[in-house]
C-alpha positions in Angstrom: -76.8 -108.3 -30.5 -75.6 -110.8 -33.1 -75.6 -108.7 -35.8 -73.7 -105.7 -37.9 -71.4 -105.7 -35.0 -69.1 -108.4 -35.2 -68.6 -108.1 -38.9 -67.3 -104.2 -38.6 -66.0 -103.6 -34.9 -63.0 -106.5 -35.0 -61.2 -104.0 -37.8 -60.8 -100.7 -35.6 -60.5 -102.7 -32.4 -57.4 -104.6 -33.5 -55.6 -100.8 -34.7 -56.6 -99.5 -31.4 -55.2 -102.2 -29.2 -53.3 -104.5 -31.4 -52.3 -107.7 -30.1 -54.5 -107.1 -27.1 -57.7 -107.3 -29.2 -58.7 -110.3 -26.8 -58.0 -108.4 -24.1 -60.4 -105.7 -25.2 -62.9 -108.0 -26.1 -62.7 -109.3 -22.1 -63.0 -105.9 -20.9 -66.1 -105.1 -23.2 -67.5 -108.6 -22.2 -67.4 -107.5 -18.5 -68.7 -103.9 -18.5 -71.6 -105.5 -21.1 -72.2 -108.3 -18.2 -72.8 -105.7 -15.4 -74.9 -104.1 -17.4 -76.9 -106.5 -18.6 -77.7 -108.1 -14.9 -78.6 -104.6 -13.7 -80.6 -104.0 -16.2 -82.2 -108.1 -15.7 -82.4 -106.5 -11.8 -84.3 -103.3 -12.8 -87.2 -104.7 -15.5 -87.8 -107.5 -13.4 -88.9 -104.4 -11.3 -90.2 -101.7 -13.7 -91.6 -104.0 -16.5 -92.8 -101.3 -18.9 -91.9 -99.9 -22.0 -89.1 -97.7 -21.9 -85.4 -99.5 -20.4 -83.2 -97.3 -18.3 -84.9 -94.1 -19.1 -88.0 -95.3 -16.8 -85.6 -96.8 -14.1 -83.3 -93.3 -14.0 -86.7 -91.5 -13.6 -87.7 -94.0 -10.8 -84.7 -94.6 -8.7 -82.6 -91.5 -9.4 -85.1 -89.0 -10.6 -86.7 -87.0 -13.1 -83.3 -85.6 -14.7 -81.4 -88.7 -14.7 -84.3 -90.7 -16.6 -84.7 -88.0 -18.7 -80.6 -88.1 -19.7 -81.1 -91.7 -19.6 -83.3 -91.9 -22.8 -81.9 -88.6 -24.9 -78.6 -90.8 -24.2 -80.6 -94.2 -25.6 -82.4 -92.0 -28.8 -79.8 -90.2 -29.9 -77.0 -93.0 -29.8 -79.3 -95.4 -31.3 -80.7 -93.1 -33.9 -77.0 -93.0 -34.8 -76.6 -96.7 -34.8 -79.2 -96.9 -37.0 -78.0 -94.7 -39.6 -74.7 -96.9 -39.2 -76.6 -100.0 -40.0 -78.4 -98.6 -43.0 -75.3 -97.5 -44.3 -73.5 -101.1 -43.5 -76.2 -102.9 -46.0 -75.9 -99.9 -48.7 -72.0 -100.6 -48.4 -72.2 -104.6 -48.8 -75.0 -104.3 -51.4 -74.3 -101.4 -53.5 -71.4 -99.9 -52.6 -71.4 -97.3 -55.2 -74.9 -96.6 -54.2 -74.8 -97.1 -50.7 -76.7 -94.3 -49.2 -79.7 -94.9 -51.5 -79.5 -98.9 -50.2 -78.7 -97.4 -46.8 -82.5 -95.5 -46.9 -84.5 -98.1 -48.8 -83.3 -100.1 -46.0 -85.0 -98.4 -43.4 -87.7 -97.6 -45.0 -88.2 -101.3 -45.5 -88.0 -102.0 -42.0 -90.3 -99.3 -40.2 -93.1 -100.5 -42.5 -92.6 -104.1 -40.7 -91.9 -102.5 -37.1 -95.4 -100.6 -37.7 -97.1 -103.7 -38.4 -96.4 -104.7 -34.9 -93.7 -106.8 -32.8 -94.8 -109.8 -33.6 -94.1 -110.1 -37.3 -90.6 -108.3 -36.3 -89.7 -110.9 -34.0 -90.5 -113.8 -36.7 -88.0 -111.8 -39.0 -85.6 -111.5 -36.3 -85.1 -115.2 -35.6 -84.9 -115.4 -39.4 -82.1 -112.8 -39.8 -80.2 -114.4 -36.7 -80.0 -118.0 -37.9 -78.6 -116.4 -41.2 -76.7 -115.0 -39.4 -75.1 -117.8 -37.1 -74.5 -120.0 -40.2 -72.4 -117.4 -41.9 -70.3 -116.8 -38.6 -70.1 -120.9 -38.6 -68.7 -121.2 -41.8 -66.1 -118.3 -41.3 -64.8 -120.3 -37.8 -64.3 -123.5 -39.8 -63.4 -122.0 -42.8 -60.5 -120.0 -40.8 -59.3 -122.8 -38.6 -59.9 -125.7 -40.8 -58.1 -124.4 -43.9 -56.4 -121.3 -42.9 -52.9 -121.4 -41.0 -54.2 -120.0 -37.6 -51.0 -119.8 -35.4 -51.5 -119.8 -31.7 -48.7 -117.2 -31.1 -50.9 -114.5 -32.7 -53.2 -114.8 -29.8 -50.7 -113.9 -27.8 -50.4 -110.3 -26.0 -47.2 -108.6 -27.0 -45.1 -106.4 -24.7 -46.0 -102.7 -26.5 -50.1 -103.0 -25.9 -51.2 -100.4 -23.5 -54.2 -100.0 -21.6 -55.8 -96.8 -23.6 -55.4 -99.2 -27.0 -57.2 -101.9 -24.8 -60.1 -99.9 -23.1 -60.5 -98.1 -26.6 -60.9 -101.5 -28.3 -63.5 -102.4 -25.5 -65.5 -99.1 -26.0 -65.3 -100.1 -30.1 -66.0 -104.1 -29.5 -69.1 -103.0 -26.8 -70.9 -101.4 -29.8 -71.4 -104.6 -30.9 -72.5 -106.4 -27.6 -75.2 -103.5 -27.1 -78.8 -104.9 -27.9 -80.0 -106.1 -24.6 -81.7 -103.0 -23.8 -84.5 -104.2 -27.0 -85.2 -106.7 -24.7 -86.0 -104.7 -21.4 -87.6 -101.5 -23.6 -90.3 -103.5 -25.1 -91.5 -104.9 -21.4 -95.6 -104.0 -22.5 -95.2 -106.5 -25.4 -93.8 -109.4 -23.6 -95.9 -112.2 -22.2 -94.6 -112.4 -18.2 -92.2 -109.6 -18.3 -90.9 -109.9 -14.7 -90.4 -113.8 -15.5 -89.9 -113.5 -19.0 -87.0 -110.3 -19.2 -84.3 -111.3 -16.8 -83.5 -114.6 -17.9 -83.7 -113.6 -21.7 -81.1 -110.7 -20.9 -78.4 -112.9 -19.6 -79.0 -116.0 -21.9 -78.8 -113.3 -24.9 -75.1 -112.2 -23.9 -73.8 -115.0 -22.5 -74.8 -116.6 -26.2 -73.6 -114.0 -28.0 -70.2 -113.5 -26.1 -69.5 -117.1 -27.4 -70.0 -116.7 -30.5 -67.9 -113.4 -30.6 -65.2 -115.0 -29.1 -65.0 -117.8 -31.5 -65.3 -115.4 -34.3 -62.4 -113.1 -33.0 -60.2 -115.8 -32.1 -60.6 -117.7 -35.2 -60.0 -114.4 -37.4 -57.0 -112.8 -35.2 -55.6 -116.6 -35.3 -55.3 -116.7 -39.3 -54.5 -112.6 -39.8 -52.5 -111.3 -37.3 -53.4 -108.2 -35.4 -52.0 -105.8 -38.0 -53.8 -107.4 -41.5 -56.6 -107.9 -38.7 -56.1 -103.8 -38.6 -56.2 -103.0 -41.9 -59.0 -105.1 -43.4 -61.9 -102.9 -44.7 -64.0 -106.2 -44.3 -61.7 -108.4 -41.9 -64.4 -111.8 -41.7 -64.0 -111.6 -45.8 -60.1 -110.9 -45.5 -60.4 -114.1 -43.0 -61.6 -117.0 -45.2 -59.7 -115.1 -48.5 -56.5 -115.9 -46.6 -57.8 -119.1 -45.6 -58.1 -120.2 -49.3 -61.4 -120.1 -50.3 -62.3 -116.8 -51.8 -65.5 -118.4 -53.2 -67.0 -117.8 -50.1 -66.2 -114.0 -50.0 -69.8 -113.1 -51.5 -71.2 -115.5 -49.2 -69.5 -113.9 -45.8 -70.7 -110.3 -47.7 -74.2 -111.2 -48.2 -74.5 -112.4 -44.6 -73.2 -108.8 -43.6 -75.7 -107.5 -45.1 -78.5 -109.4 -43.5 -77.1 -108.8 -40.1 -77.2 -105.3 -40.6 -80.7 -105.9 -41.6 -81.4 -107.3 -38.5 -79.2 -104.9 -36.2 -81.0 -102.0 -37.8 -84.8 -103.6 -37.3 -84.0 -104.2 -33.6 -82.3 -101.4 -33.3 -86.0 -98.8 -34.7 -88.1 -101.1 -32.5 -86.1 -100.1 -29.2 -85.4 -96.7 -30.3 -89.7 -96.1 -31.1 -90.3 -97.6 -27.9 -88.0 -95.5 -25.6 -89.3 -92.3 -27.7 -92.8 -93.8 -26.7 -92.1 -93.6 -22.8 -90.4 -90.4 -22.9 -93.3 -88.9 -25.4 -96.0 -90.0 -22.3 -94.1 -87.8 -19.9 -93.7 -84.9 -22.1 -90.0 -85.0 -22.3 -90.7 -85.4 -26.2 -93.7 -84.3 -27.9 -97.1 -86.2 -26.5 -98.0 -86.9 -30.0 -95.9 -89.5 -30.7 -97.2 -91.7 -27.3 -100.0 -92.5 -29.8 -100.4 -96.5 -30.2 -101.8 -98.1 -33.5 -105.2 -99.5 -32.3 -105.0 -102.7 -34.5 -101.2 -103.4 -34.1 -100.7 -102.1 -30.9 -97.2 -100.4 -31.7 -96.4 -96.5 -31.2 -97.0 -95.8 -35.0 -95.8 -92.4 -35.0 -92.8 -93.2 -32.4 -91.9 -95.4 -35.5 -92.6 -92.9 -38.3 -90.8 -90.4 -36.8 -87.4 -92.6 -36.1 -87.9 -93.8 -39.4 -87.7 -90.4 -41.4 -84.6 -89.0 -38.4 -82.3 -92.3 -39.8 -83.2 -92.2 -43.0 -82.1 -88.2 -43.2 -78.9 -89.3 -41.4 -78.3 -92.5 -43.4 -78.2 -90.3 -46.4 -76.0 -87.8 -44.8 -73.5 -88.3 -42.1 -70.1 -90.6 -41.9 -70.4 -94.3 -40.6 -67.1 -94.3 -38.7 -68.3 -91.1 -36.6 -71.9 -92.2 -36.1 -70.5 -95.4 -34.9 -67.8 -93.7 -32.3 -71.1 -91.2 -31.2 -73.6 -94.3 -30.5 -70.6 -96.2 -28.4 -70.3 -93.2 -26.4 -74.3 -92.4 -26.3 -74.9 -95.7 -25.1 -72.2 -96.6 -22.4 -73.5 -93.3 -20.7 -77.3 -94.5 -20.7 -76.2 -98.2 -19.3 -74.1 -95.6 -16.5 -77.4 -94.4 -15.5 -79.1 -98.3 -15.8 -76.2 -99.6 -13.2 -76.6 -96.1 -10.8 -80.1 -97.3 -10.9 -79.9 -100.5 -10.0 -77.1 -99.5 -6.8 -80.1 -98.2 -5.1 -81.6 -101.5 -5.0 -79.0 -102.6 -2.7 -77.2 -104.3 -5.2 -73.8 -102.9 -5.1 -70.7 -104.6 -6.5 -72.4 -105.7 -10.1 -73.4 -101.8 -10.8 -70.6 -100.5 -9.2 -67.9 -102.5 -11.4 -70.4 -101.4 -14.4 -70.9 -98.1 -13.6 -67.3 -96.9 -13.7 -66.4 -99.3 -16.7 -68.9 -97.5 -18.7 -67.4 -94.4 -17.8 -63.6 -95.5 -18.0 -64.4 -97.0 -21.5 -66.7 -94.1 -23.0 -64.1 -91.4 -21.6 -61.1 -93.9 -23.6 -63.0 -93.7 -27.3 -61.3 -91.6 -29.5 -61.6 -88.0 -28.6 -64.0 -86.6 -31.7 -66.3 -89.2 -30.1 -66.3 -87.7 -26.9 -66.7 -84.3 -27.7 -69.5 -84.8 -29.9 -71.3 -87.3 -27.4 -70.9 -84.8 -24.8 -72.0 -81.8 -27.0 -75.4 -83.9 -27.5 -76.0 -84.6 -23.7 -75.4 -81.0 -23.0 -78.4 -80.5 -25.4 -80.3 -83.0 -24.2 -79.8 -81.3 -20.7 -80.7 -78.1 -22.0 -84.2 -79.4 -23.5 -84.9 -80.6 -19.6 -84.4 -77.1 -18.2 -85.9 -75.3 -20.9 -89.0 -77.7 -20.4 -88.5 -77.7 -16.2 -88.6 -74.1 -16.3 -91.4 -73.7 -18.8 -93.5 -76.3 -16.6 -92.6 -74.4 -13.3 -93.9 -70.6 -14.7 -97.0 -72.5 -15.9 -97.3 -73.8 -12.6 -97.2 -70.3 -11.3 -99.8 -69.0 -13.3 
């Protein structure tokens, strides 16, 4: 979760909603809580490999798992391709997509060497990461002129600006579903996943919030608005534009490390959906001396890199927000059948309120790929039910 995110979503969030950038944050921060404790709910149950689109198959039903992980796939495929492009863009700007590929080739080679030498990277790539984010919070309200009345909420914000910054700001909070998709590799799952869900966001809503309040503080919502790199913008108004590279460099790692959690959970969900046929059986092979779904990997790997060297970053952000607030719809319908009912309620129809309020290319697209996705399940139902016949 602490990652790409935070140094990219604060920009379009603050056009959408302005002043009410807090505000949007909030909303996100809620409709990421709900999911996250139904999700803590439902792999404390189903500890296996595979998130939401094993506990859609189980509680709701074939279809609804099935939705579940073409949602998780195809929006994180996206987000990877977004991350890729992130570090081509802080690295090499004028050779971006090149960076962008390199990138992810880099980082399936150390997913296919198994989870454990990811996870030593990860915590690498995170305290980077934190220090950067430190420094910019200081920096910002230690030398900057942060004025308190910028925090404010001005009279002209409306609620489509605010539910559209939450849908924008959420694409940064996503990353708790890693945690429940790799339940085979984690010692004590049913212990182990639901207290390192919560932990995870309530840790990294405070550092987002610091970060957020600190930048809008010193900029303002609109210069917040129009900074192609607002954390940069932050401590260059603050005074020190020595520590511009330093702010760009630690973009670039957390991007690195976005986009290596990011093809772990992504192989792993294609894995689970590969071992029920709703993708092709050969990729539910696992590496017999690493233990990770090789080709799950392989195949992910090749997909982003096609589309880091292709599509626009701004649209394959707005498709994964919408992708992914859909799949965590399915994770808190899920987790109302286990007589839980006001957490997934509340999270249920703020996923669906704040996908249906990001901007309207991102809809239609989103929906155009889940209509696909349903398509491949009748196709395959049908096919399956003739065969059965025979």
């Amino acid at each position: 979760m602490i990652g790409a995110g935070i140094f990219t979503a604060l920009a379009p969030a603050a056009a959408a909603a302005g002043g009410g950038l807090l505000l949007g944050l909030a909303v996100a921060a809620v409709v990421a809580y709900c999911n996250a404790t139904s999700s803590a709910w439902l792999a404390a149950r189903y500890p296996e490999s595979g998130g939401t689109y094993v506990y859609g198959r189980e509680r709701l039903g074939e279809f609804w798992g099935h939705l579940a992980g073409w949602s998780f796939v195809t929006g994180k495929t996206a987000s990877c391709a977004a991350m890729a492009l992130t570090v081509g863009v802080y690295v090499w700007p004028d050779g971006s997509r090149l960076v962008a590929v390199a990138a992810v080739v880099a980082l399936t080679a150390v997913n296919y060497a198994g989870i454990r030498k990811s996870a030593l990277l990860t915590r690498l790539i995170v305290a980077i990461v934190l220090a950067v984010l430190a420094v910019v919070v200081v920096v910002a309200l230690g030398l900057g002129d942060p004025a308190a009345d910028r925090l404010t909420v001005p009279h002209d914000v409306t609620v489509g600006g605010v539910l559209q910054a939450a849908g924008l700001l959420f694409f940064a909070f996503a990353g708790y579903a890693r945690i429940a998709t790799l339940g085979e590799e984690v010692r004590d799952p049913a212990r182990t996943i639901p207290r390192a869900i919560p932990i995870a966001l309530g840790l990294t809503l405070a550092v987002y919030a610091l970060v957020a309040v600190a930048v809008l503080a010193v900029l303002g919502s609109a210069r917040l608005a129009g900074a192609a790199a607002p954390l940069s913008e932050a401590v260059r108004a603050a005074g020190v534009p020595g520590l511009v590279p330093v702010v760009a460099v630690g973009a670039a790692i957390a991007a690195l490390g976005s986009l290596l959690a990011l093809i772990l959970g992504v192989s792993r969900t294609t894995l689970a959906m590969a071992r029920d046929r709703h993708l092709p059986v050969g990729l539910a092979a696992v590496h017999g001396r690493f233990g990770s779904p090789h080709r799950a990997e392989v195949a992910v790997g090749v997909i982003v890199a096609v589309l880091a060297a292709t599509v626009d970053l701004r649209e394959a952000i707005g498709f994964s927000s919408f992708a992914v607030l859909v799949y965590y719809a399915v994770a808190n319908a899920s987790a109302w059948t286990l007589r839980h009912r006001v957490v997934p309620a509340v999270g249920l129809v703020g996923c669906l309120v704040v996908a249906f309020a990001l901007p309207w290319t991102s809809v239609l697209s989103g929906a155009a790929v889940l209509a696909v996705g349903a398509l491949v399940y009748g196709v395959r139902r049908a096919r399956r039910s003739r065969g059965g016949a025979r």
